[in-house]
N, C-alpha and C positions, 0 to 999 in steps of 0.2 A: 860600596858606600851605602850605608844604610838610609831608607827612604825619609825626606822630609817629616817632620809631624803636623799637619793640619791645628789649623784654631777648634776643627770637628773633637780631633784628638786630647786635644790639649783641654777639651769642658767634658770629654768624656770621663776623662783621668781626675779632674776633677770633682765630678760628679761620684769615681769609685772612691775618691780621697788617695789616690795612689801619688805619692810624693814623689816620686822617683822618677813616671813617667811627665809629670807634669815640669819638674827640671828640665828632663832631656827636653818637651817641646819648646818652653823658653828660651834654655841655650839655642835654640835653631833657629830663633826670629821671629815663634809665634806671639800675635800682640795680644797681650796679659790682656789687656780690658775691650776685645773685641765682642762683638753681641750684647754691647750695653753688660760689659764687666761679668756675662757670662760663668765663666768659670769661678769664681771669685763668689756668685750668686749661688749656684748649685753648691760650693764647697758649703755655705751656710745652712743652705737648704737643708743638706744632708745630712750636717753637724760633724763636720770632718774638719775638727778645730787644727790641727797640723796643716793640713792643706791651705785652711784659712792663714795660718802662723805665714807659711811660704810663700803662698800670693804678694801678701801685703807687703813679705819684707821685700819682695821681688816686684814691687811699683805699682801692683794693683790699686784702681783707686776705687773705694767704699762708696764714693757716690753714685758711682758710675751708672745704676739704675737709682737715680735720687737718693731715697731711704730706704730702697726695698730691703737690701741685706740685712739693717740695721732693725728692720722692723721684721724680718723673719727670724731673726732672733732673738728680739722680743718677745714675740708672738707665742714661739716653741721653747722659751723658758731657758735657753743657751745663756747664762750671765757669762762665762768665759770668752765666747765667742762675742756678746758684747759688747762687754769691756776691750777686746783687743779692736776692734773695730772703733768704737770710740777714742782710743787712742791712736788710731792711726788716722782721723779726721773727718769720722762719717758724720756727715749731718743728722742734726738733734731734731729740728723741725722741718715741717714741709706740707705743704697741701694737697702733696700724692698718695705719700705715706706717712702716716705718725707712729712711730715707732713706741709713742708712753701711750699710744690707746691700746694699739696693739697688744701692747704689756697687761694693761689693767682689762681689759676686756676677756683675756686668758687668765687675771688672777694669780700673776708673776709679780708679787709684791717686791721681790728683792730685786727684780729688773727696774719695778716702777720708780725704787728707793736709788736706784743706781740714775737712772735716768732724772730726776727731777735734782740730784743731788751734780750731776752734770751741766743745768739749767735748761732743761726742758720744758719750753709753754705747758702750764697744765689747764690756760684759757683760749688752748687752740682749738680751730672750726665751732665757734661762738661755745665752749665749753661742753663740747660733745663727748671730750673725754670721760669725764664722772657721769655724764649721761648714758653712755655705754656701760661702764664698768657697775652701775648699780647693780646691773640683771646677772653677773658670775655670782652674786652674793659672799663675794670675800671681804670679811672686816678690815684685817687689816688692810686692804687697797684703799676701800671708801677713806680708811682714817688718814693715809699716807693725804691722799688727795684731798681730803676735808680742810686736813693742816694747814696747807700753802692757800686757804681764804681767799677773799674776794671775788666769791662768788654774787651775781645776781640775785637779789629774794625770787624771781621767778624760775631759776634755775633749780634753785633751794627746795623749791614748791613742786618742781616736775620731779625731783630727785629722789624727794620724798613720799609721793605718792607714789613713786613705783616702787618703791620697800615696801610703802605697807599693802599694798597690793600683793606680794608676793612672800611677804612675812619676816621680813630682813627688821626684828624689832631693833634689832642693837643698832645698825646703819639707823633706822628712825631716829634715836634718841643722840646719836652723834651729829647729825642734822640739826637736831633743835638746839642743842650746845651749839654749832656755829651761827646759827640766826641767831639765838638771845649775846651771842661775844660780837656778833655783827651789828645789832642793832646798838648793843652796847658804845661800841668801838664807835658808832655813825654819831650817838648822845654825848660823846663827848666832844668829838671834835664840834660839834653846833654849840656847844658851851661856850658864853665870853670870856675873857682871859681872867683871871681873878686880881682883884688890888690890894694891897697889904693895909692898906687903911683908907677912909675916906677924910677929904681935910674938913673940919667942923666950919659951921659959920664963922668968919671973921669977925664979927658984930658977937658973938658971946665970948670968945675965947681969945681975943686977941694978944699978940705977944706970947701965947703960949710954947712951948716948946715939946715939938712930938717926937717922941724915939721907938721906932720899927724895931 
């Protein structure tokens, strides 16, 4: 009788991405999400997107260390390995790991796009996200993250002094396009409602009749 597989065995195997061994120690009873989802963690680590594929269908659960898998895949620019992970229910936010700073901080525009298009906070940890991703210097990030607005003016202000500090002109002038649509945006709603006419004194016009 061949010897049991250990949970050792079974994050080793997944750590080579070897799918075959990692079957046989499941069929034996090893628990898929043992060592805080272990195996399941290394399979992303590694970028052993098959591994990943057979975990998950095999009951793995993504959150099992919070966001880490989610956010190491972000991180290393895997959109395959995140999107199957997202669909298989891994958390979007978290105050251990964020997985869209992780994204924008490496300059994974097509993660950050996957990720906010998921409904990913882009105002989490007080908007420290855009506050990181200024310094990769990738436009389209800034712009992805510009877009979804409501930023802070002080936010706007720390954001922008580190572009032009570091020479990011084009991130400077996407900045100033969202402060002048923001302040914009702020002048209208302070605007009173408008009236289609005003009624004239009674005493000059009386009996008249007004047509809007």
């Amino acid at each position: 009788m061949p010897a049991l597989k250990t949970v050792e065995y079974l994050i080793k195997s997944a750590k080579d991405g070897n799918c075959v061994e990692i079957g046989r120690a499941l069929d034996q009873g090893c628990d898929i999400n043992a060592e805080e989802g272990g195996a399941l963690y290394w399979s992303v680590l590694r970028g052993h997107a098959d591994a990943v594929n057979l975990l998950l269908s095999r009951g793995a659960d993504p959150n099992a260390r919070r966001t880490a898998a989610l956010a190491v895949a972000a991180r290393d620019g895997k959109i395959d390995i995140a999107v199957r992970l997202l669909d298989s229910g891994a958390a979007l936010n978290s105050d251990y790991d964020c997985p869209l700073r992780c994204a924008a901080k490496s300059g994974h525009d097509n993660i950050v796009a996957l990720l906010l298009a998921r409904g990913a906070d882009v105002h989490a940890r007080d908007d420290d996200v855009i506050q990181t991703a200024v310094y990769n210097g990738c436009n389209e990030t800034m712009a992805l993250l510009l877009a979804q607005g409501g930023y802070p003016p002080k936010v706007l202000t720390k954001v922008r002094a580190v572009a032009m500090q570091i020479g990011l002109l084009e991130v400077v002038a996407m900045i100033e396009s969202a402060r002048t649509m923001a302040k914009l945006s702020k002048s209208s709603n302070a605007m009173p409602p408008a009236t289609c006419a005003e009624a004239p004194p009674s005493s000059n016009l009386a009996g008249a009749v007004w047509r809007l």
